[in-house]
C-alpha positions as CSV (number, residue, x, y, z in Angstrom):
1,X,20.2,-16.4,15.3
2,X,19.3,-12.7,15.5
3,X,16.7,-11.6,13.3
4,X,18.4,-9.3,10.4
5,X,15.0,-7.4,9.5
6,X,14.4,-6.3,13.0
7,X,17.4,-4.4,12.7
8,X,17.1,-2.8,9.6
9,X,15.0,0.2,8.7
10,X,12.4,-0.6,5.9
11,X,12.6,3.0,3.8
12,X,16.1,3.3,3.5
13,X,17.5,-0.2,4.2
14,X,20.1,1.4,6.7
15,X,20.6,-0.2,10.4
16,X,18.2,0.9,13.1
17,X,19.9,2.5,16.2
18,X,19.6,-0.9,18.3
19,X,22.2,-2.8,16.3
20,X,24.2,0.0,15.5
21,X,26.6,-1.1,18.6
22,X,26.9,-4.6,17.4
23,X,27.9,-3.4,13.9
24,X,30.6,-0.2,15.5
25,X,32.2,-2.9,17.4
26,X,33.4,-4.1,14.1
27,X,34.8,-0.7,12.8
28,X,36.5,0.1,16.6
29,X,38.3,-3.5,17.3
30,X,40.0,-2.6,14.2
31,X,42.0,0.4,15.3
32,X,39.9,3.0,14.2
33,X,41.0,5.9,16.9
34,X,43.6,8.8,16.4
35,X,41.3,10.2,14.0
36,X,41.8,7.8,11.5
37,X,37.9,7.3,10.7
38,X,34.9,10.0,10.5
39,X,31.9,10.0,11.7
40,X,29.5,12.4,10.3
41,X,25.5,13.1,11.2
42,X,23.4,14.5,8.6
43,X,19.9,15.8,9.1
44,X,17.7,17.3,6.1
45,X,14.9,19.5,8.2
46,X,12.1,18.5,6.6
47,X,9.9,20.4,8.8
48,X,10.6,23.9,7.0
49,X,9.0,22.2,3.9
50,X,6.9,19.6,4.6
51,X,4.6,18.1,7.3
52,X,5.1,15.1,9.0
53,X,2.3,13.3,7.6
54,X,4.0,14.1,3.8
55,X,7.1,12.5,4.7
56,X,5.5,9.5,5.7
57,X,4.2,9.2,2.0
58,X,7.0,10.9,0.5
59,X,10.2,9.1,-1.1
60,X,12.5,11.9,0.3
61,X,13.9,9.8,2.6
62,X,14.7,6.8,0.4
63,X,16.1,9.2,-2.1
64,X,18.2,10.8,0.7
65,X,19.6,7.3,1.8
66,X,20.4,6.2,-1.6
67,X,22.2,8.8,-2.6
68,X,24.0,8.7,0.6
69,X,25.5,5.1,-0.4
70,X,26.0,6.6,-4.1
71,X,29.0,8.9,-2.1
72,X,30.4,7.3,0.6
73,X,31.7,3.6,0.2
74,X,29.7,0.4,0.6
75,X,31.8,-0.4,3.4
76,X,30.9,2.4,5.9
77,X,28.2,2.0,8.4
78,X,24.5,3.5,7.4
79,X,22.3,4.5,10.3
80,X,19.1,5.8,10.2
81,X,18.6,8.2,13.4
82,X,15.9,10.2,13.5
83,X,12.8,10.7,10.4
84,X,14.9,12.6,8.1
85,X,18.7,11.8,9.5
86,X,21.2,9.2,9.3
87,X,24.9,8.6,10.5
88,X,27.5,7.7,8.6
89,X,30.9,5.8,9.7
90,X,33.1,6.6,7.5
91,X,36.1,4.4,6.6
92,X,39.2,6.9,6.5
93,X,39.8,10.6,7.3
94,X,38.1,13.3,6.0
95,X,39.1,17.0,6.0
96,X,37.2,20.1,4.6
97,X,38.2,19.6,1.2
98,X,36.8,15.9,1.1
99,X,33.5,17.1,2.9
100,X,32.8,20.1,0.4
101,X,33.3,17.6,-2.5
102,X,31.5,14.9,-0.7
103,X,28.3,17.4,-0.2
104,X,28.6,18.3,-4.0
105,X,28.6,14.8,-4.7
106,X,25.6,14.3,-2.8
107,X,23.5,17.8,-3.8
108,X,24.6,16.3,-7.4
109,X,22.6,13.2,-6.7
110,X,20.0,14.5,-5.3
111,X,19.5,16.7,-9.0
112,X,20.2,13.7,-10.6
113,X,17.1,11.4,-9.2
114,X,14.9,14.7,-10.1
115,X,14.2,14.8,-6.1
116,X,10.9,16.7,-6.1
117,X,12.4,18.3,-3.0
118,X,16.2,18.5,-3.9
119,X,16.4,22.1,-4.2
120,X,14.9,22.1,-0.2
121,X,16.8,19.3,1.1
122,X,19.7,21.2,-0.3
123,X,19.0,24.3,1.6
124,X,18.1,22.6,5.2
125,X,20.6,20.0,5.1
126,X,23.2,20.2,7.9
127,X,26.2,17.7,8.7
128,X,28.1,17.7,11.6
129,X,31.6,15.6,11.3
130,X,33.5,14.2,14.0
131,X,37.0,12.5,13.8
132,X,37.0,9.0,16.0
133,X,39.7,9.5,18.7
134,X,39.1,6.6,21.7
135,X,35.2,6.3,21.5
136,X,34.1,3.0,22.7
137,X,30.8,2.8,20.9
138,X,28.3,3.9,18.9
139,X,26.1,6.4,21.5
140,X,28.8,7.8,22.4
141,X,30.1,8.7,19.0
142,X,26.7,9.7,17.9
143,X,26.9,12.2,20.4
144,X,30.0,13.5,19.6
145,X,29.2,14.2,15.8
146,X,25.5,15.5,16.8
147,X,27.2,18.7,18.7
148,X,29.1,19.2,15.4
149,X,25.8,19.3,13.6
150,X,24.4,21.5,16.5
151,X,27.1,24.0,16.0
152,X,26.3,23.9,12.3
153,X,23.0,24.4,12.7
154,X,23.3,27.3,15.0
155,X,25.9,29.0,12.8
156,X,23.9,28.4,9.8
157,X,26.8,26.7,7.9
158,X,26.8,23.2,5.8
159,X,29.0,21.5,8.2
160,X,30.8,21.7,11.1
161,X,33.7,19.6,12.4
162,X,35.0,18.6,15.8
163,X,33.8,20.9,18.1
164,X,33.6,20.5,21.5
165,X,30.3,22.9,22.2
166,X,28.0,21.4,24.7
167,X,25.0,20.9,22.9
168,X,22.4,18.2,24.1
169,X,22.3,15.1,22.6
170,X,19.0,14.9,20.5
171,X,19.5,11.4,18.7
172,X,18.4,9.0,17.7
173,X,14.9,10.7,17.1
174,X,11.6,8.7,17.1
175,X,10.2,8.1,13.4
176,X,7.6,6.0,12.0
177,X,7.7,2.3,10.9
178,X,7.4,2.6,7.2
179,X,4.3,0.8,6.1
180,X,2.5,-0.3,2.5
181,X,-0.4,1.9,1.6
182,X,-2.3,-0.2,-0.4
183,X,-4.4,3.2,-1.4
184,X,-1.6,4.3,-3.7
185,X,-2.1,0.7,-5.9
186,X,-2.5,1.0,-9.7
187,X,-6.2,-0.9,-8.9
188,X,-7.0,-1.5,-12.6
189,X,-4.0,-3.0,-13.2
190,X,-4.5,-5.4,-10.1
191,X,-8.0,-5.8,-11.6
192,X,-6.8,-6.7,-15.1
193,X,-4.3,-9.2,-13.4
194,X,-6.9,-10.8,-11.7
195,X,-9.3,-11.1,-14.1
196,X,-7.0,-12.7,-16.1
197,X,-5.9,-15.0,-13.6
198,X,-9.1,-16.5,-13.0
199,X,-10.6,-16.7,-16.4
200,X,-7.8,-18.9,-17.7
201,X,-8.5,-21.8,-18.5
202,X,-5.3,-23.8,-17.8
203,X,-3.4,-22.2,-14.3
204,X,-0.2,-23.9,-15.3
205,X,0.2,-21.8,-18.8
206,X,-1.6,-18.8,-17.0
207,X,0.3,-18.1,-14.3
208,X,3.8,-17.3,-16.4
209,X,1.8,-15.4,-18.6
210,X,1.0,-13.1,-15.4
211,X,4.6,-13.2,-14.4
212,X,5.6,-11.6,-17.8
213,X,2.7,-9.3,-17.6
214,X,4.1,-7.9,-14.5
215,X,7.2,-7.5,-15.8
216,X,6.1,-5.3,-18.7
217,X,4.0,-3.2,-16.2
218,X,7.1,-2.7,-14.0
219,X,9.7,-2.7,-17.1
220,X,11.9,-5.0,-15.1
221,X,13.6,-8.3,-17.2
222,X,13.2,-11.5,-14.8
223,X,11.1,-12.9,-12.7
224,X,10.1,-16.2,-10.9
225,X,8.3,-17.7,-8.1
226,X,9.9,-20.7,-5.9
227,X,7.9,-22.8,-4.0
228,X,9.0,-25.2,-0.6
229,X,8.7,-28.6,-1.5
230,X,9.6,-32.1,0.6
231,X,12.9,-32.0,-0.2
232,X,14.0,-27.8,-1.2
233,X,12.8,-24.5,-2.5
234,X,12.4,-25.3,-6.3
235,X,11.3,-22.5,-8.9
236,X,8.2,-23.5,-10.4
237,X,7.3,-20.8,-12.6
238,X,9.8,-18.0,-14.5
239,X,10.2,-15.1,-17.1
240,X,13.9,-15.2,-17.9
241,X,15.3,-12.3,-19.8
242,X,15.9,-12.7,-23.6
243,X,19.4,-11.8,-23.6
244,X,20.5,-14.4,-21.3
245,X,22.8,-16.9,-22.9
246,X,23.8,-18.5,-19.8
247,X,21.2,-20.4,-17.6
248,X,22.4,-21.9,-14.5
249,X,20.5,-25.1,-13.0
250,X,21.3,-24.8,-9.8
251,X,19.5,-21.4,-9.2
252,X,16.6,-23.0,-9.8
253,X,16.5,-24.8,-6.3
254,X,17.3,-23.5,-2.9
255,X,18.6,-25.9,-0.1
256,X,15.6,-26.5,2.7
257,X,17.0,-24.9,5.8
258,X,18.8,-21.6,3.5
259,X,14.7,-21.2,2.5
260,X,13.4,-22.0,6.0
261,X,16.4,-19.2,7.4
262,X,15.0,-17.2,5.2
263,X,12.1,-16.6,6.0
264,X,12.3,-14.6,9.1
265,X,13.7,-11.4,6.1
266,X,9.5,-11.2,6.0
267,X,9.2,-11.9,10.1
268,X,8.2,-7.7,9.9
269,X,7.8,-6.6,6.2
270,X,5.6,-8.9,3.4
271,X,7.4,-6.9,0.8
272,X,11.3,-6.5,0.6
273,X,11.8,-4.0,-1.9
274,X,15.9,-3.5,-2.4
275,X,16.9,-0.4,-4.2
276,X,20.3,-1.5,-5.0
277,X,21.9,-5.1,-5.0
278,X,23.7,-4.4,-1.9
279,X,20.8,-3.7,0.4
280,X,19.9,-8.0,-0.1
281,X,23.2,-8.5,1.5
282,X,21.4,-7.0,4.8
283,X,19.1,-9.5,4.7
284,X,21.6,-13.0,3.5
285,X,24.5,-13.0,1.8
286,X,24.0,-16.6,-0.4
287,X,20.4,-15.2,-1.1
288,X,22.2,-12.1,-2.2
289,X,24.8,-13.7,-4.6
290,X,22.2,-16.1,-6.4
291,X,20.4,-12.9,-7.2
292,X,23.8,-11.6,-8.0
293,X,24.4,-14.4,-10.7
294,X,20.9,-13.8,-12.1
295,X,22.4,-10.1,-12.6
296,X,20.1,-8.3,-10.1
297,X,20.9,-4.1,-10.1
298,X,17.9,-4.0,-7.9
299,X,14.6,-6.1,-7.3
300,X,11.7,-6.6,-5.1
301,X,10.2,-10.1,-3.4
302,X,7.0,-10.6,-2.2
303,X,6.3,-13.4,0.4
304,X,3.8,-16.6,-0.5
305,X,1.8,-18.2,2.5
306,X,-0.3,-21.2,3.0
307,X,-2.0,-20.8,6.5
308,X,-0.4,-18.0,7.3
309,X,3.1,-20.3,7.1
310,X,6.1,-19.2,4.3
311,X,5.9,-21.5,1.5
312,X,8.0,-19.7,-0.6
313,X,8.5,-16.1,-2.7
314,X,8.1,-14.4,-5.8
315,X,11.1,-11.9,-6.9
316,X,11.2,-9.9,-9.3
317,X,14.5,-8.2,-11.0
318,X,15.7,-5.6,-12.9
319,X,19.2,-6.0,-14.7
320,X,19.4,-3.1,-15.8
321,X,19.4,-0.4,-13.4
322,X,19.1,0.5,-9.7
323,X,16.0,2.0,-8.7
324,X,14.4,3.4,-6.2
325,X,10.9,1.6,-5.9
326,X,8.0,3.9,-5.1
327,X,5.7,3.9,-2.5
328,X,3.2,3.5,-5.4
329,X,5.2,0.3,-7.2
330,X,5.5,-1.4,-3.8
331,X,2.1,-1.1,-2.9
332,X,1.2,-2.6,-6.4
333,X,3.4,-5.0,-6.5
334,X,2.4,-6.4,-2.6
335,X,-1.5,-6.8,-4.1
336,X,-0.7,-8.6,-7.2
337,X,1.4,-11.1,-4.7
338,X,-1.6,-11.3,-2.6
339,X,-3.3,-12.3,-6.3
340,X,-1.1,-14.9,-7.2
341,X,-0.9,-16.4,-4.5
342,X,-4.4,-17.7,-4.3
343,X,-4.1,-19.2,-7.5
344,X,-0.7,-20.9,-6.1
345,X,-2.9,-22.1,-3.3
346,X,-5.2,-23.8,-5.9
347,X,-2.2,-25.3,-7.7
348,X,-0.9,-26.8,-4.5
349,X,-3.8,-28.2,-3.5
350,X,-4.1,-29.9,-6.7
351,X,-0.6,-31.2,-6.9
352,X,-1.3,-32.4,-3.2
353,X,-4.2,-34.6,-4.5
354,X,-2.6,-35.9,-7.3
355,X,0.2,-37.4,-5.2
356,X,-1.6,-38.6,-2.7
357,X,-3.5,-40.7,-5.6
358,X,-0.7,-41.7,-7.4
359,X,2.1,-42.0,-4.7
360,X,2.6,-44.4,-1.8
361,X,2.8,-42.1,0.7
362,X,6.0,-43.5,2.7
363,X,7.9,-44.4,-0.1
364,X,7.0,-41.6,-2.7
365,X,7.2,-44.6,-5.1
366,X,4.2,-44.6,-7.6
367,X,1.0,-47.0,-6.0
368,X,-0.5,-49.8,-7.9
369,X,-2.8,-47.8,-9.5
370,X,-0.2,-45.3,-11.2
371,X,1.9,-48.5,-11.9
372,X,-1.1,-50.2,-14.2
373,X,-1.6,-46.4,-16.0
374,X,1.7,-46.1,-17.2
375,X,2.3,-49.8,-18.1
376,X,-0.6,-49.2,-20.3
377,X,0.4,-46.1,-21.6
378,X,4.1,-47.9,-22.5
379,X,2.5,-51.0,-24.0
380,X,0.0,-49.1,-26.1
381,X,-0.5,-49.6,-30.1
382,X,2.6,-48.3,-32.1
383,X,4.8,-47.7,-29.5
384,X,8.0,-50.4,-30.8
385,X,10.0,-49.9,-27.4
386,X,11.0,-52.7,-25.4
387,X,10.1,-53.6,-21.5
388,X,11.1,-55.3,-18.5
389,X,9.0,-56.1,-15.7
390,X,10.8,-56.6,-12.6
391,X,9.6,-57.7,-9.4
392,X,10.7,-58.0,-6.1
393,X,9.5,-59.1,-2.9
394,X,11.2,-59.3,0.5
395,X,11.4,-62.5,3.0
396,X,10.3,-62.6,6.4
397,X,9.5,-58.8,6.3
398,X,7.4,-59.5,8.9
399,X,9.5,-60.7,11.3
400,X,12.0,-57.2,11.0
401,X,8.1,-55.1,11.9
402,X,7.4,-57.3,14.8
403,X,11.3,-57.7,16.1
404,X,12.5,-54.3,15.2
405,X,9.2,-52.1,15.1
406,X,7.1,-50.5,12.1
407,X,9.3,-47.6,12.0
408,X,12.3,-49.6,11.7
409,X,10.6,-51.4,8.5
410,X,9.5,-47.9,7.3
411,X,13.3,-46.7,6.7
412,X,14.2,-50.2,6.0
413,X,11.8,-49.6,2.9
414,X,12.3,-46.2,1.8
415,X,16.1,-46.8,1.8
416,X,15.3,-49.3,-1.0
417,X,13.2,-47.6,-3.2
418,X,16.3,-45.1,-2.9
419,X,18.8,-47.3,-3.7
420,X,16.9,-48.8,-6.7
421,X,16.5,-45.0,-7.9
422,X,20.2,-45.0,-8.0
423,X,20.7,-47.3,-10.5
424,X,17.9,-46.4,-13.0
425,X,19.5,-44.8,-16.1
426,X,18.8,-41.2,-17.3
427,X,16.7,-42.3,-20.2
428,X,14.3,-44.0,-17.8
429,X,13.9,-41.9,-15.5
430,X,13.4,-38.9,-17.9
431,X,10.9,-40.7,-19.8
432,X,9.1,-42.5,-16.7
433,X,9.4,-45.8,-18.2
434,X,9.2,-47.5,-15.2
435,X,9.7,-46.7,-11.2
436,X,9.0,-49.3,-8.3
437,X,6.2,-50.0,-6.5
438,X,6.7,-51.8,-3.0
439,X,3.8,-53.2,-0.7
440,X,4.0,-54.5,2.6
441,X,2.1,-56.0,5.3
């Protein structure tokens, strides 16, 4: 399956010009010509108020994008095009009067987020809008709507629609892969998270205590970190938000090949930082709509590795708002990952060697040594319970190794340690009264 991240921008979460045909195809087999639908190009000239280098650093163009999908409808098609310009395919026809109040709309927006540069990217922004007529493609529509926004940016106007000038076609423009400066951290924070981290005493009661620390600093409601396991992703460790009267179960584990899909979302980013619910959709749907149960407005997730392999993520959410995450927040936020998960290592490592000494490791059935601990436990002083011992053995088990093959008796015996934890009853097995132990020669 195609890799989603590699077609996304990073920044703004908007398609990258190399799947931008894939995605028109969609809009065009759907009888989009006759100027039904608009395509519009917008570029904010950064250049007349900031260096190249500032962009890079800045959250103009995040801000720029956002507000973009605050206007036009979630449905349209976001492209990012060049460093500081995008291309919209919008859904529906839009004459002068729906621009000029689109444009307010997004000048508004812009004022709203307290854009440190909204009064500039007001007065260098240029749009040029097109009307789809029998365009076949993406290129060739970009090129269409960038000699409207040549003709509005030679005439010194906001916009400019369908003209047929023949201005070169200058996009898509080259821009830089947005990457996490890990200079912009809150480093005492980090340091006060780490600290903590390793001076506790117990890692199992430290650990959430970390997660809710985090989501104090960040002042978002929920967080949790889920782990791969033999048999799914299952969340190990959580900070639920006080106001939640529902909680369901089955968020807490993810089906193995949905986790092991999704893993290639962090193939080119360690960090997916999501602005708005609707950028996780991008990345997977079902991933997407269990955050969207949990009541996600926007969140970020940071990968987990063991040997450089996914084992899992942590994510954390805010139900409250969208946001746009900083450059500052993101870079924060990837180091205290980094933090925790060394200490996750630890823990694994430790769960690791505690089943290996209490498990048989075909059958995942408790050894004999496991067996004799928790018959004592059980038939300790004062405990008035009742128990059965059962045992079991199997004849001629010898003769289905040497006529059928050790890996024939292996499934042989795992499907009956199976089929006897069918049949145990819910009080048992919540209160690990008993479980089978099977030996073979």
């Amino acid at each position: 399956m195609e890799n989603k991240q590699k077609r996304m921008d990073a920044l703004t979460k908007f398609y990258l010009p190399c799947a931008a045909d894939t995605q028109m195809d969609r809009y065009l087999k759907n009888g989009a010509g006759d100027g039904v639908d608009t395509a519009l190009l917008i570029e904010i000239d950064y250049k007349q108020f900031m260096s190249e280098e500032e962009l890079d650093n800045s959250m103009m163009v995040a801000e720029a994008a956002y507000s973009l999908t605050k206007i036009f409808d979630k449905t349209d098609l976001f492209v990012r095009v060049g460093p500081a310009a995008f291309f919209v395919y919008a859904v529906g026809y839009l004459n002068e009067e729906d621009m000029e109040r689109k444009l307010k709309q997004l000048i508004k927006q812009y004022h709203q987020l307290n854009c440190e540069h909204a009064e500039h990217m007001q007065k260098h922004m240029h749009v040029g809008v097109y009307h789809v007529q029998k365009e076949t493609g993406f290129m060739e529509l970009l090129h269409k709507a960038s000699t409207c926004y040549e003709e509005a940016l030679h005439t010194h106007v906001l916009f400019c629609m369908d003209t047929d000038q023949p201005y070169p076609l200058n996009f898509p423009k080259p821009f830089a892969t947005s990457k996490i400066n890990t200079k912009l951290a809150d480093m005492e924070f980090a340091a006060e998270i780490m600290y903590e981290m390793y001076d506790g005493k117990d890692m199992i009661e430290t650990i959430p205590l970390i997660l809710r620390k985090i989501c104090a600093y960040f002042h978002t409601q929920y967080i949790y970190e889920i782990e791969r396991e033999d048999d799914a992703y299952k969340v190990l460790y959580e900070c639920r938000p006080e106001s939640m009267l529902v909680e369901n179960e089955n968020l807490n584990t993810l089906p193995l090949f949905v986790g092991d899909n999704y893993q290639n979302c962090f193939m080119y980013e360690d960090i997916l930082a999501c602005n708005q619910l609707s950028d996780m959709f991008h990345y997977d749907s079902f991933v997407a709509l269990r955050e969207k149960i949990r009541g996600a407005r926007s969140l970020m997730q940071g990968k987990l590795q063991e040997n450089r392999a996914f084992i899992g993520y942590i994510c954390m959410i805010d139900c409250e708002k969208e946001r746009i995450w900083t450059s500052q927040e993101i870079a924060t936020f990837f180091l205290l990952i980094k933090i925790i998960n060394t200490a996750i290592l630890q823990m694994r490592m430790l769960r690791q060697h505690h089943q290996k000494s209490s498990q048989d490791t075909l059958t995942k059935a408790w050894n004999l040594k496991k067996f004799y601990q928790k018959a004592v436990e059980n038939m300790s002083v004062g405990n008035q319970k009742k128990y059965a011992l059962i045992t079991m053995d199997i004849k001629n088990f010898k003769y289905i190794n040497s006529e059928y093959g050790y890996a024939y008796g292996d499934r042989i015996l795992v499907a009956i340690v199976e089929i006897l934890n069918l049949y145990m009853e819910d009080e048992e097995a919540s209160q690990e009264l008993m479980r089978i132990s099977l030996f073979y020669c």
